[in-house]
C-alpha positions as CSV (number, residue, x, y, z in Angstrom):
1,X,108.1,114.6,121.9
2,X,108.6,115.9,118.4
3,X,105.5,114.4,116.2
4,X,105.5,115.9,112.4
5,X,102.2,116.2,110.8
6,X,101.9,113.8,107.5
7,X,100.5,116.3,104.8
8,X,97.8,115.3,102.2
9,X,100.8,116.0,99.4
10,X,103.1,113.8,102.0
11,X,100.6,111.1,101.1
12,X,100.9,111.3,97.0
13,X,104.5,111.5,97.3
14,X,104.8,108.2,99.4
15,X,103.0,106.5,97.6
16,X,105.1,107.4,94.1
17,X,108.5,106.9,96.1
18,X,107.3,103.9,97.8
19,X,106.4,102.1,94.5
20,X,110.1,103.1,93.2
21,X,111.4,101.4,96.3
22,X,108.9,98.7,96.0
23,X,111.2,97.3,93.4
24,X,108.4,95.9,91.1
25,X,106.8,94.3,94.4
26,X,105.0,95.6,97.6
27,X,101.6,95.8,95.7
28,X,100.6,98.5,93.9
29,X,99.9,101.7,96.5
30,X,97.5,102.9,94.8
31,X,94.6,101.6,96.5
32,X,95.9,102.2,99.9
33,X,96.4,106.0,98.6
34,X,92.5,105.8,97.8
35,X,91.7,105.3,101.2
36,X,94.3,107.4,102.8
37,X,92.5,110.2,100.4
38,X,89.3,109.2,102.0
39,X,90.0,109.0,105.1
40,X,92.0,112.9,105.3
41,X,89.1,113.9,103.6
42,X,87.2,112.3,107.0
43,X,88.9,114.1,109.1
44,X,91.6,111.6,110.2
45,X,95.2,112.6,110.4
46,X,98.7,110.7,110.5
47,X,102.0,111.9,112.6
48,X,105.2,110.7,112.4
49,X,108.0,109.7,115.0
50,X,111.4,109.2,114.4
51,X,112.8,105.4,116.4
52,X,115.3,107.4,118.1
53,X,112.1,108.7,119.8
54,X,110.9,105.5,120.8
55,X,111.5,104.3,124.6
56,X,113.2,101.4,125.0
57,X,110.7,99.2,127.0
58,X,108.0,101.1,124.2
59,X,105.8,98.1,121.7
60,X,105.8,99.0,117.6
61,X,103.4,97.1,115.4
62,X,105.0,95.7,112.5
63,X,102.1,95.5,109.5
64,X,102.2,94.8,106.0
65,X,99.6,93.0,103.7
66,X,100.9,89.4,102.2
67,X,100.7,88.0,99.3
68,X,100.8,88.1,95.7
69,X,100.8,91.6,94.4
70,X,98.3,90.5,91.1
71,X,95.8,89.7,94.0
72,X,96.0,92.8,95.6
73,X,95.0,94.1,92.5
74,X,91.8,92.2,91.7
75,X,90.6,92.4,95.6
76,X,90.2,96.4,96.6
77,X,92.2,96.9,99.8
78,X,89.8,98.3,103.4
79,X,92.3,100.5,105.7
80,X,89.7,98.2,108.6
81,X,91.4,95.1,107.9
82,X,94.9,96.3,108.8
83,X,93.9,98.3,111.8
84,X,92.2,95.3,112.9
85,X,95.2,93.2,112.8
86,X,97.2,95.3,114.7
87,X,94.1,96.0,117.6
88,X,93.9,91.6,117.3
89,X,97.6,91.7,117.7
90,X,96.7,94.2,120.9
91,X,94.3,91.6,122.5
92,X,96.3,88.9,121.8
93,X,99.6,90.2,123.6
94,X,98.1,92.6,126.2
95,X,100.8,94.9,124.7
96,X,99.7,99.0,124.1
97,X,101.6,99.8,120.1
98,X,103.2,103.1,120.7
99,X,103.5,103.1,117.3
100,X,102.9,101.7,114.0
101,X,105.8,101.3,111.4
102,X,105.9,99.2,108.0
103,X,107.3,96.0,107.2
104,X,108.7,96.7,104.2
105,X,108.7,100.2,102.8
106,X,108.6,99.3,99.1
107,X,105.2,99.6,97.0
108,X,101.7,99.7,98.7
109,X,103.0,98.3,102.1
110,X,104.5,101.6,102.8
111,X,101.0,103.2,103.2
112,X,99.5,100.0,105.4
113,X,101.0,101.9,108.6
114,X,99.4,104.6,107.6
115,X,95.8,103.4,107.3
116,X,96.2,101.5,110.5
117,X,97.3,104.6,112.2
118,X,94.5,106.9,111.1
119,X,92.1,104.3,112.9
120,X,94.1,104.0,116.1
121,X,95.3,107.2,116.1
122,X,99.4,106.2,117.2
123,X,102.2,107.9,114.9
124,X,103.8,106.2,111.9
125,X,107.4,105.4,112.8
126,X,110.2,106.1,110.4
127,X,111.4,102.9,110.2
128,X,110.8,99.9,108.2
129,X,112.4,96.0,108.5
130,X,113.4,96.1,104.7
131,X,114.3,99.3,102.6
132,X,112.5,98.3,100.2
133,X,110.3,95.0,99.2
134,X,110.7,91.5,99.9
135,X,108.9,88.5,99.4
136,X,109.1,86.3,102.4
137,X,109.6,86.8,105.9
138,X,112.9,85.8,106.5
139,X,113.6,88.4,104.9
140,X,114.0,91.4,106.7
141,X,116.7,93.2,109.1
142,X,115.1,91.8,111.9
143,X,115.7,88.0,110.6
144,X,119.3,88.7,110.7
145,X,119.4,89.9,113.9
146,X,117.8,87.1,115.2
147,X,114.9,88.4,116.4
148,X,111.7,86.9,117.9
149,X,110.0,85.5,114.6
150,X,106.5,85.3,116.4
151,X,103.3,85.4,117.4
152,X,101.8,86.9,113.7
153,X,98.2,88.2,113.6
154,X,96.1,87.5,110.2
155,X,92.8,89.2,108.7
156,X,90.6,88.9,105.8
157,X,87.7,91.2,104.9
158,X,85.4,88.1,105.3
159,X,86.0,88.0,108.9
160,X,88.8,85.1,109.3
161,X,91.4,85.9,111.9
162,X,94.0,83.7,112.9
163,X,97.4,83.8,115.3
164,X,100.5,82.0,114.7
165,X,101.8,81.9,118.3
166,X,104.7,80.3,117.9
167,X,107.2,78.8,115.0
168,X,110.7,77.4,115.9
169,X,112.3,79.7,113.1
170,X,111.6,82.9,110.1
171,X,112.0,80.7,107.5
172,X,108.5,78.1,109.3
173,X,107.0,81.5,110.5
174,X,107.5,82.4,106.2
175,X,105.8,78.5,105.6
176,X,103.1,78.8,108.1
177,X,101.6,82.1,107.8
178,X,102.0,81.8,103.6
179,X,99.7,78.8,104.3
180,X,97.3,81.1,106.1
181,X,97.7,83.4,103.3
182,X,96.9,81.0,100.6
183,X,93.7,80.0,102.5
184,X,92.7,83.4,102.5
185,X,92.9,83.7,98.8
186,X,96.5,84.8,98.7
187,X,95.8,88.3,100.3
188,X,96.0,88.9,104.0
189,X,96.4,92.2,106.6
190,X,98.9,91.2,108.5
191,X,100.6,92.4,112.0
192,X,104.1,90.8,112.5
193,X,105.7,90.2,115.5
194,X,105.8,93.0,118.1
195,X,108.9,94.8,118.5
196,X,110.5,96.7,121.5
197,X,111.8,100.4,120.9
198,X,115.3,99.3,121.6
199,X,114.7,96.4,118.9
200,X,113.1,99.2,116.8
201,X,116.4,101.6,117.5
202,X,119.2,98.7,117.2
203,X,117.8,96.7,114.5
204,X,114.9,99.1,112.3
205,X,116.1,100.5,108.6
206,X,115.3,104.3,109.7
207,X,114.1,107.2,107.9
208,X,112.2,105.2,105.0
209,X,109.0,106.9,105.2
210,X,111.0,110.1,104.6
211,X,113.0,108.6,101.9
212,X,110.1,107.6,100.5
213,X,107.8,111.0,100.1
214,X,112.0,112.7,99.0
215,X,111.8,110.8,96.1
216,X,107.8,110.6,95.2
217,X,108.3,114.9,96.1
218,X,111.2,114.7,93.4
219,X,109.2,112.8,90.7
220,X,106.4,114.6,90.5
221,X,107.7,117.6,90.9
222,X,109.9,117.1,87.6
223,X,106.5,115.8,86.1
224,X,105.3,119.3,86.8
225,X,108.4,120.9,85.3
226,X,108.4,118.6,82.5
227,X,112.0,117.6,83.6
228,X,113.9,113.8,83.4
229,X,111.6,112.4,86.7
230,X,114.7,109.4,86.4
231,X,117.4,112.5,86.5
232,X,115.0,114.0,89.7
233,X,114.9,110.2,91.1
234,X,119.2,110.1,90.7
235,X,119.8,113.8,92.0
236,X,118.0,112.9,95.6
237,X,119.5,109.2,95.8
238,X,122.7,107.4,94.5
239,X,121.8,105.5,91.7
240,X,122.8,104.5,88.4
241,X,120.9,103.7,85.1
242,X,121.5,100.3,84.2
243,X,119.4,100.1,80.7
244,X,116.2,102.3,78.8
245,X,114.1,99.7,76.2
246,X,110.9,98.6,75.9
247,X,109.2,95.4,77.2
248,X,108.7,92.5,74.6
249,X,108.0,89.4,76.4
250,X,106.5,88.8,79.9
251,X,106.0,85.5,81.8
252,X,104.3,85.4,85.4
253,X,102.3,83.1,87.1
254,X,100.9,83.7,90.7
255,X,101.7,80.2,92.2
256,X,101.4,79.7,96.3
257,X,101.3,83.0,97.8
258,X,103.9,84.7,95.1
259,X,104.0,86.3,91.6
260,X,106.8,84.7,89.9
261,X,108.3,85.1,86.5
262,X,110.2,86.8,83.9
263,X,110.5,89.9,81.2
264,X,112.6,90.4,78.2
265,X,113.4,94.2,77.3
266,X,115.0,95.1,74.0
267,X,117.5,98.3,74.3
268,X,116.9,102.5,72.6
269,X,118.9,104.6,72.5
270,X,122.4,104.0,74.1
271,X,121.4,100.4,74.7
272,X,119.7,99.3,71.0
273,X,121.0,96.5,70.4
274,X,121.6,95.0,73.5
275,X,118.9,92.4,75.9
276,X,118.0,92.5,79.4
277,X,116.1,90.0,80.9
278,X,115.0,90.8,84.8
279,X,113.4,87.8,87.0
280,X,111.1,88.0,89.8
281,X,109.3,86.9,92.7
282,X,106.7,89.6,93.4
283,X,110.2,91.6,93.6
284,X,112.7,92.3,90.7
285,X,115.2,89.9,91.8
286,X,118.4,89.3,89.4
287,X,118.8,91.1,86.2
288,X,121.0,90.0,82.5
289,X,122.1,92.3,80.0
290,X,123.6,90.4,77.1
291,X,122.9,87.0,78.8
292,X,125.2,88.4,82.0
293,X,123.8,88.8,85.5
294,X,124.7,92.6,86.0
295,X,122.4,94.1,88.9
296,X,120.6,91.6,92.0
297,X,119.3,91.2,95.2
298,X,119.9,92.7,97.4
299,X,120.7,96.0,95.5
300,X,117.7,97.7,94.4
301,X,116.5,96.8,90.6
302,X,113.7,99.4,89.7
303,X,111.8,99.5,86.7
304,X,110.4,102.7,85.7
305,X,108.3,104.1,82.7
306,X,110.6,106.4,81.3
307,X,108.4,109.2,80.5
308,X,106.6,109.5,83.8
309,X,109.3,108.1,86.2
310,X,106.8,106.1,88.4
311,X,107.2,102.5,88.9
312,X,106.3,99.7,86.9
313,X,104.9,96.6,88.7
314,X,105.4,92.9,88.2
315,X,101.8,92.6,87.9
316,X,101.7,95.3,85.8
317,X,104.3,95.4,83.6
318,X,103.1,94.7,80.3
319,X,104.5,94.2,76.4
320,X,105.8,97.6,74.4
321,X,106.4,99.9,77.8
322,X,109.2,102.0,76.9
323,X,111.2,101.4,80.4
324,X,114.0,102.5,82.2
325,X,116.6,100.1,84.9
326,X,118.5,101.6,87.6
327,X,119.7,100.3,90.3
328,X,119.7,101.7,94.5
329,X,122.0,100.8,96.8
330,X,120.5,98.6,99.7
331,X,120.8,99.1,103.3
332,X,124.1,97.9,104.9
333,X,122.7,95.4,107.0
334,X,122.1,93.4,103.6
335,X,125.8,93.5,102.8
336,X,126.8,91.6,105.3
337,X,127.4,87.6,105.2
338,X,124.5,86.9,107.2
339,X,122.3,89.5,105.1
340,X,123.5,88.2,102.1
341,X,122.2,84.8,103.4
342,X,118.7,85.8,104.0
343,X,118.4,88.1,100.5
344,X,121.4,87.2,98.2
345,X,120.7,85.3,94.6
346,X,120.9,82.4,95.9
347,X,118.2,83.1,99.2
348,X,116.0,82.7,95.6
349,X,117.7,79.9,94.2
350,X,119.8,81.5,91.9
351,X,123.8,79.9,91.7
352,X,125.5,83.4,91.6
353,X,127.9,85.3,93.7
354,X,126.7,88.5,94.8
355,X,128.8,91.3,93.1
356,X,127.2,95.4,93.6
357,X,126.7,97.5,90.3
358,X,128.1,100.2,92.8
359,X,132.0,98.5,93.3
């Protein structure tokens, strides 16, 4: 079986392509690229697997950290806690993880597999449940296929662990464990429910990881050249730039488990003159230029600083950061009725028709 050695420089370009994909949420990767540093520089090393590689009748642990990503940033992430709710997820299931792949790709749960892998040395799989970041967990690709919602494993730092064993539907697995969460402090390492490789194969968003470190690889490279990093971003994924300006009002709150809130840009250059106004929960949601809803779930929104190309946060986003909007096409299984269901506008309460920047 064909097992490809995650590099150090792997590493640093994850975690910039994975905050791009994180779409303002995910949590910052920083801190989970800290430890990955440390724990190289220990001696441990990552491998990845491709699903297609994955036997059918194979387990793959499903991990992300919840929460609200301002949280994550006060409270310094441990690669033990997520290893240890995957080998609690172990015990709990009498199941063996082939292999460990992430939730959601998108900001600093893109390098939670990672740290959990290092420990119990299994391969990273390709894959992720989202293409990106999401809020709840209802969710993902997995939620509209139906899919098992449960059990969930839970750990803290401080030693609480907790199993949801079993919830009647995503959207009570979403209001139970995000009661767990809260409890916690509004942090929490997290294994989801186990998945088979044929659930994996049928049902996973594959190649993430990779698409990840192509993009991070892209950026910094063109911060090395002194290129366009948002040109280097567009020439290695379909995209469009939806607006450059700089911030001048945020509003966020982190109220049960989420970040929530909203930012007001004022356009340069081809765009002086004209608004934008992106909101959010955790995630970059649904986004007006000129009071009209132009880009929104489930299409990709990403902020980025326009001089370095690297993602801006919703916890981090702050007033005069000269910006740049453009928006990534979303995985297909999003698209569809069902998708649009589980992550349209109005899966967040907003009245308005999905319509792609893309048609």
């Amino acid at each position: 079986m064909a097992l490809r050695d995650i590099t150090a420089d792997d590493i640093e370009s994850l975690a910039v392509g994975a905050w791009v994909l994180g779409t303002g949420g995910g949590g910052s990767p920083y801190l989970g690229l800290l430890n990955m540093r440390r724990l190289y520089k220990d001696g441990h090393r990552v491998q990845l697997m491709t699903a297609d590689e994955l036997a059918d009748d194979d387990w793959v642990a499903a991990v992300s950290n919840m929460g609200a990503p301002l949280v994550g940033q006060e409270r310094l992430t441990d690669s033990r806690t997520i290893a240890r709710a995957v080998a609690l997820m172990e015990e709990h299931t009498g199941h063996r993880f082939r292999g460990i792949m992430a939730l959601e790709i998108g900001g600093g749960n893109g390098i939670q597999p990672l740290m959990a892998a290092a420990h119990l040395e299994r391969p990273v799989i390709d894959s992720d449940m989202m293409g990106r970041a999401y809020p709840e967990a209802q969710m993902t690709s997995v939620a509209v296929g139906d899919l098992q919602p449960w059990p969930l494993s839970t750990v803290d730092v401080r030693g609480l662990e907790a199993i949801v064993q079993k919830v009647p539907t995503w959207k009570w697995m979403e209001r139970v464990s995000r009661k767990i969460c809260v409890e916690y402090g509004s942090i929490a390492s997290t294994c989801k429910a186990p998945r088979t490789g044929a659930e994996v194969k049928k049902w996973g968003i594959h190649g993430t990881t990779t698409k990840a470190i192509r993009i991070g690889h892209a950026v910094r490279e063109a911060q090395h050249q002194h290129a366009d990093p948002i040109a280097a971003i567009l020439s290695v994924e379909r995209g469009l730039v939806l607006y450059r300006g700089k911030v001048v009002d945020v509003e966020r709150r982190a109220t049960e488990g989420f970040l929530r809130g909203r930012t007001r840009f004022e356009g340069m250059e081809d765009w002086r003159g004209s608004t934008m106004e992106i909101a959010f929960q955790n995630e970059w949601i649904v986004a007006w230029r000129d009071d009209a809803p132009i880009a929104m779930s489930p299409e990709l929104i990403c902020v980025l600083d326009t001089v370095s190309g690297e993602a801006v946060g919703t916890e981090t986003i702050r007033y005069g950061q000269r910006v740049t909007v453009i928006a990534l096409p979303p995985p297909e299984v999003f698209l569809s009725e069902k998708g649009l269901q589980h992550v349209g506008p109005r899966a967040f309460g907003y009245d308005i028709d999905f319509r792609s920047v893309f048609a």
